[in-house]
C-alpha positions in Angstrom: 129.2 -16.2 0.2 129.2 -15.3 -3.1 126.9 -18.0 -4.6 124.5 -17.2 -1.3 123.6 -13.8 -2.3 123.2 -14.2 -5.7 121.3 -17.0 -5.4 119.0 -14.2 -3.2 119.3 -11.6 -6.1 118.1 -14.1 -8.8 115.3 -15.1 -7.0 113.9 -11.7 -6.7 115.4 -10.7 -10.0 117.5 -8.0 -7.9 119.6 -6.1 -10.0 121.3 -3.5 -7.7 122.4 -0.3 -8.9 126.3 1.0 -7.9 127.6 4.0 -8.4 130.8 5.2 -8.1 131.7 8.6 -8.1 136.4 9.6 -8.1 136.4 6.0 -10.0 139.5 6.1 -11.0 140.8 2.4 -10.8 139.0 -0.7 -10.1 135.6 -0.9 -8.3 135.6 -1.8 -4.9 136.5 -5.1 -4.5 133.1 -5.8 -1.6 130.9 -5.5 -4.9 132.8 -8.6 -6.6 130.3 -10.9 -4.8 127.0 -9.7 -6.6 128.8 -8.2 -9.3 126.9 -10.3 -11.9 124.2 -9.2 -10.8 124.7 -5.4 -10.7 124.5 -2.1 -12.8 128.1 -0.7 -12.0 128.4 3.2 -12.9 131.5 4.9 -12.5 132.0 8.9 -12.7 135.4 10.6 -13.3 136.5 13.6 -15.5 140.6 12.7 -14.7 140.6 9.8 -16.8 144.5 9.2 -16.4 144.0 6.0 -14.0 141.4 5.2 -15.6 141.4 1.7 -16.8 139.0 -1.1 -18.8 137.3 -3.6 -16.4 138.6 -6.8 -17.5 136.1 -9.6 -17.7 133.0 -8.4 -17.5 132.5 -8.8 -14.0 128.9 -6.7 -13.7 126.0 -7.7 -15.4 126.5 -3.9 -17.1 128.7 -1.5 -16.6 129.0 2.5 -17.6 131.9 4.7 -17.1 131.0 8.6 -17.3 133.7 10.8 -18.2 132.1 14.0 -16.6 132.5 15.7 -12.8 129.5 14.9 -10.7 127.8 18.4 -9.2 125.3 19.3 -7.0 123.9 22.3 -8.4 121.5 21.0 -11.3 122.4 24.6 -13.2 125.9 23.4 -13.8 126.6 21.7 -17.1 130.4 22.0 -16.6 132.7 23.1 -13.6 136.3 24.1 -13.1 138.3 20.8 -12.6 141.7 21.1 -10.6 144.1 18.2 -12.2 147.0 17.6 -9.2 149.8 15.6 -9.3 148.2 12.7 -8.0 145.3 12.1 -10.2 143.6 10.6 -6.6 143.9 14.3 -5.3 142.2 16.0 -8.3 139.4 17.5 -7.4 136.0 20.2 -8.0 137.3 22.2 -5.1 140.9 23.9 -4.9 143.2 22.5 -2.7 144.1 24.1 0.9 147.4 25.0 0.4 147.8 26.7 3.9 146.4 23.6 5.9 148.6 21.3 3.7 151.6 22.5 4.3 152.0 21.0 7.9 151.8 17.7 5.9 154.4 15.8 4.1 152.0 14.5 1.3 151.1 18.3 0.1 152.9 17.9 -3.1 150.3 15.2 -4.2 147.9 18.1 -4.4 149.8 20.2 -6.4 148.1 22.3 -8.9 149.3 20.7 -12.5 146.5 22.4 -14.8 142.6 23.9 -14.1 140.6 22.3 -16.8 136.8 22.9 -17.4 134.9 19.3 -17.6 131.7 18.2 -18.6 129.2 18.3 -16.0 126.1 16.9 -14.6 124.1 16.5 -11.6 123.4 13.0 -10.3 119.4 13.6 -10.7 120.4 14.5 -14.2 122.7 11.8 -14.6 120.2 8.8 -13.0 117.1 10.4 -15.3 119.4 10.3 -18.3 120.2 6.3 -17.8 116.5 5.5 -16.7 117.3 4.1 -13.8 114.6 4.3 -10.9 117.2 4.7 -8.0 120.2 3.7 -6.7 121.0 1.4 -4.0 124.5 1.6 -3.0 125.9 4.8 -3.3 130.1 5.0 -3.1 131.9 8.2 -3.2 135.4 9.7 -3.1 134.9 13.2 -4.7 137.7 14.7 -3.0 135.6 17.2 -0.7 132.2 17.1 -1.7 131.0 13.6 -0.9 127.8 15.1 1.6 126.6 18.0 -0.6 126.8 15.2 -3.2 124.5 12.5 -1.4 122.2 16.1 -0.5 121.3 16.5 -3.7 119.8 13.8 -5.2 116.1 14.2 -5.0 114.0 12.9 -1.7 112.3 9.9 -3.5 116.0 8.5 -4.7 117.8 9.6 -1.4 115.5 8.0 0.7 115.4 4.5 -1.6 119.6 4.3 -1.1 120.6 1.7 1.1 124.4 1.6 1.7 126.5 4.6 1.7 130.4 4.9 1.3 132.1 8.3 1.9 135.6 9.3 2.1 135.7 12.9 4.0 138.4 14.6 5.4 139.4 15.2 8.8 141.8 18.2 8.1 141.5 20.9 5.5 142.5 19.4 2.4 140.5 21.0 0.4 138.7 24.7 0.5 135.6 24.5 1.8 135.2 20.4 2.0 132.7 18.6 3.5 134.2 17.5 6.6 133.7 14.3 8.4 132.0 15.3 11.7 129.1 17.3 8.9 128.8 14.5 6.7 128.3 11.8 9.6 126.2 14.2 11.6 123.7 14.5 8.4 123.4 10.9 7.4 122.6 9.4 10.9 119.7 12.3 10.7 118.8 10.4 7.7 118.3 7.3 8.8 121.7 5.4 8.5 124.0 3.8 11.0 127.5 3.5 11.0 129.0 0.3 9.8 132.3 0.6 9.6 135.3 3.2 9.9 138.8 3.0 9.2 140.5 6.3 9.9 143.9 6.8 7.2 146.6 9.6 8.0 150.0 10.5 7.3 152.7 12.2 8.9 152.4 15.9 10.0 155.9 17.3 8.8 156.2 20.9 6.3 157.5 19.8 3.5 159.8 23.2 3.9 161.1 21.6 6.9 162.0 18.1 4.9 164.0 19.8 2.5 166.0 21.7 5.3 166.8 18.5 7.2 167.7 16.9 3.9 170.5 19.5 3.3 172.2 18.0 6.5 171.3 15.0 6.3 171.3 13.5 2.9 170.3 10.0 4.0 167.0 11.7 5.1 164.5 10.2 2.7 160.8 10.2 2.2 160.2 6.7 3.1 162.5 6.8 6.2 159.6 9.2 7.3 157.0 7.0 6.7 158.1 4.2 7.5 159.1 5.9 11.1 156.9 8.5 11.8 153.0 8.0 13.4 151.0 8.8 11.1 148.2 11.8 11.7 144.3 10.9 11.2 143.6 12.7 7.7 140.7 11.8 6.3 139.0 8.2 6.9 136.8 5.3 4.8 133.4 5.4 6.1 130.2 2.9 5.3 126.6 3.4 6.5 123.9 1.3 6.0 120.2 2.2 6.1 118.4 1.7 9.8 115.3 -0.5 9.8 113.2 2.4 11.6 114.3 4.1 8.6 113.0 1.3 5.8 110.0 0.7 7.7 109.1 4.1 7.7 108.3 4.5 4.2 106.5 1.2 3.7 109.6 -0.1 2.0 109.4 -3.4 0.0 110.8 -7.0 0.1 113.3 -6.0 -2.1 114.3 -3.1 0.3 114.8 -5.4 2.8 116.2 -8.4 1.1 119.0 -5.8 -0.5 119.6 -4.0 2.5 120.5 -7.8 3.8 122.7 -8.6 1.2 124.8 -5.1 1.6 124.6 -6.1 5.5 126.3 -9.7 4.3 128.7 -8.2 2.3 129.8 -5.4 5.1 130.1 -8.9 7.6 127.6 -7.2 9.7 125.8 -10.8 10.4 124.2 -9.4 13.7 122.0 -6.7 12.1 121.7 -9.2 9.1 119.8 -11.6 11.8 117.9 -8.2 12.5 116.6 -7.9 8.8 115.5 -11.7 8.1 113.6 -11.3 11.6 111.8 -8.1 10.3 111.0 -9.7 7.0 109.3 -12.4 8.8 106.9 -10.4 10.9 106.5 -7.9 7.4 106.1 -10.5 5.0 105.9 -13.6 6.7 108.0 -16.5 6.8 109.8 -18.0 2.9 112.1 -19.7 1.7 114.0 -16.8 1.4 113.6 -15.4 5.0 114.7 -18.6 6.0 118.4 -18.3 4.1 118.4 -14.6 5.4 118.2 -16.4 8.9 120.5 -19.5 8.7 123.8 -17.4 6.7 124.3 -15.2 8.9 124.3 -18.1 11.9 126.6 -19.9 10.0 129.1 -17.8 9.9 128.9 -16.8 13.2 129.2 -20.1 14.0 132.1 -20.4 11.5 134.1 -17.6 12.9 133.7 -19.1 16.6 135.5 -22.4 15.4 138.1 -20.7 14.0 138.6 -18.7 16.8 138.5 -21.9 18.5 141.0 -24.1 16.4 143.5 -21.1 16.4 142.9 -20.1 20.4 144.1 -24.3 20.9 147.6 -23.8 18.6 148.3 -20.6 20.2 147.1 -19.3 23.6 148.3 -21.2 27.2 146.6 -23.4 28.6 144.8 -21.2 31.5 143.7 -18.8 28.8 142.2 -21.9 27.0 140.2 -23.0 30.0 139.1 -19.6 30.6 137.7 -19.3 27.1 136.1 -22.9 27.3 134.2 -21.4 29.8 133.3 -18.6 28.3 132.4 -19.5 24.7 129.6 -21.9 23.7 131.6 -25.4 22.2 
């Protein structure tokens, strides 16, 4: 897949823009395939995960060592360092509605720093970028207001969206999931893909009491026991083609908003795009990979499907499926 979309991206001279804001570690590893290509920027003040990308992997790269605001008055902000540097955050943590978790420790106050900071209009003007195409955060609590705030003309040019809101109090006055999902389908995205994360719903307080009798009583005897409570989840939007179309958007609008679609595995709505850029721009080269990629690996996934439904299933399950699926 890799070679496929870049091969797309060299031929428009694509360069997508990235940006990552609560970067602390690696980039995601669904940008590896057009990284090459790509302008990667990372944001995060709490630089104590923060490590070198080795190899060059995007074309460019810039790491910002500055919080990430939404109010464009706001050259630095209070910065709440917790125990797990993946915890820090702008806002203060809910200590109330964490302590019916075992995890609340993670979010333990260490020190209230005062960071650098910078809006993202700021930020983007500074770099003299003209937009951004793929926008990924993990702010810890502000992820919508976040996405809010960049100006119309950029917010309306993005094209894929990750966002990482809560679905409990973590954090005083977060954006939640149910406002942030509410807001960007009234934008003119769709949800991609969701995969909800928890952990288990036990007071620490009542840990350390069971511990006392029962020494044996451990942390990862819990987790490794206990179902786990939704928390907070990993969500990914991509723009709608009402939404493209809308604004007159460009062949590179669409051929982008492809390659995000063939990078999330959504080949069905990547079938969508190659047969809108045909009636918008007319039939290419180009419209014609957009078309037959996507097949394949339809195609692809139905004869492995195949090959593993003939080592494993019965026999009257296998005739069943002969039936139903296309040979």
């Amino acid at each position: 897949m890799k070679r496929e979309l870049n091969n797309v991206l060299k031929t428009f001279s694509i360069e997508p823009v990235l940006i990552d804001i609560g970067a602390s570690g690696q980039p995601p590893e669904l940008w590896e395939a057009i990284a090459s290509q790509s302008l990667y920027i990372g944001f995060d003040p709490d630089l104590r995960e923060m490590r070198d990308i080795p190899g060059g992997k995007f074309a460019r790269t810039i790491i910002l060592n500055e919080a990430v605001t939404s109010n464009p008055e706001q050259t630095e902000t209070k910065f709440y360092l917790t125990q797990s540097p993946h915890c820090s955050s702008t806002l203060p943590p809910d200590n109330e509605s964490l302590a019916n978790y075992l995890f609340s420790d993670l979010f333990a106050v260490q020190k209230e720093v005062s960071v650098n900071a910078s809006s993202l209009n700021a930020a983007i003007d500074r770099l003299g970028l003209k937009g951004v195409d793929w926008f990924k955060t993990d702010s810890q609590g502000t992820d919508l207001r976040l996405f809010q705030s960049l100006d119309d003309n950029l917010r309306n040019r993005v094209l894929a969206i990750d966002i990482e809101p809560g679905l409990i109090d973590a954090y005083q006055g977060e954006d939640l999931f149910i406002d942030a999902h509410r807001a960007l389908l009234g934008q003119g995205f769709w949800l991609s893909k969701l995969d909800v994360k928890g952990t288990v719903r036990l007071k620490r307080t009542t840990f350390q009491a069971v511990v006392k009798r029962h020494p044996k009583f451990t942390d990862t005897l819990v987790y490794s026991s206990v179902q786990a409570s939704p928390g907070w989840c990993e969500a990914s939007y991509l723009r709608t083609l009402a939404s493209i179309q809308e604004r007159d958007a460009q062949s590179r609008d669409y051929t982008l908003l492809w390659v995000f679609a063939m990078i999330e595995k959504q080949w069905g709505y990547g079938l969508d795009i190659a047969l809108a850029y045909d009636a918008q721009f007319g039939p290419d080269d180009i419209s014609k990979q957009m078309s037959e990629f996507p097949l394949k690996q339809i195609y692809r996934n139905n004869r492995n499907f195949r090959t593993l439904a003939k080592r494993l299933l019965p026999e009257p399950v296998k005739k069943l499926l002969r039936k139903l699926i296309p040979q």
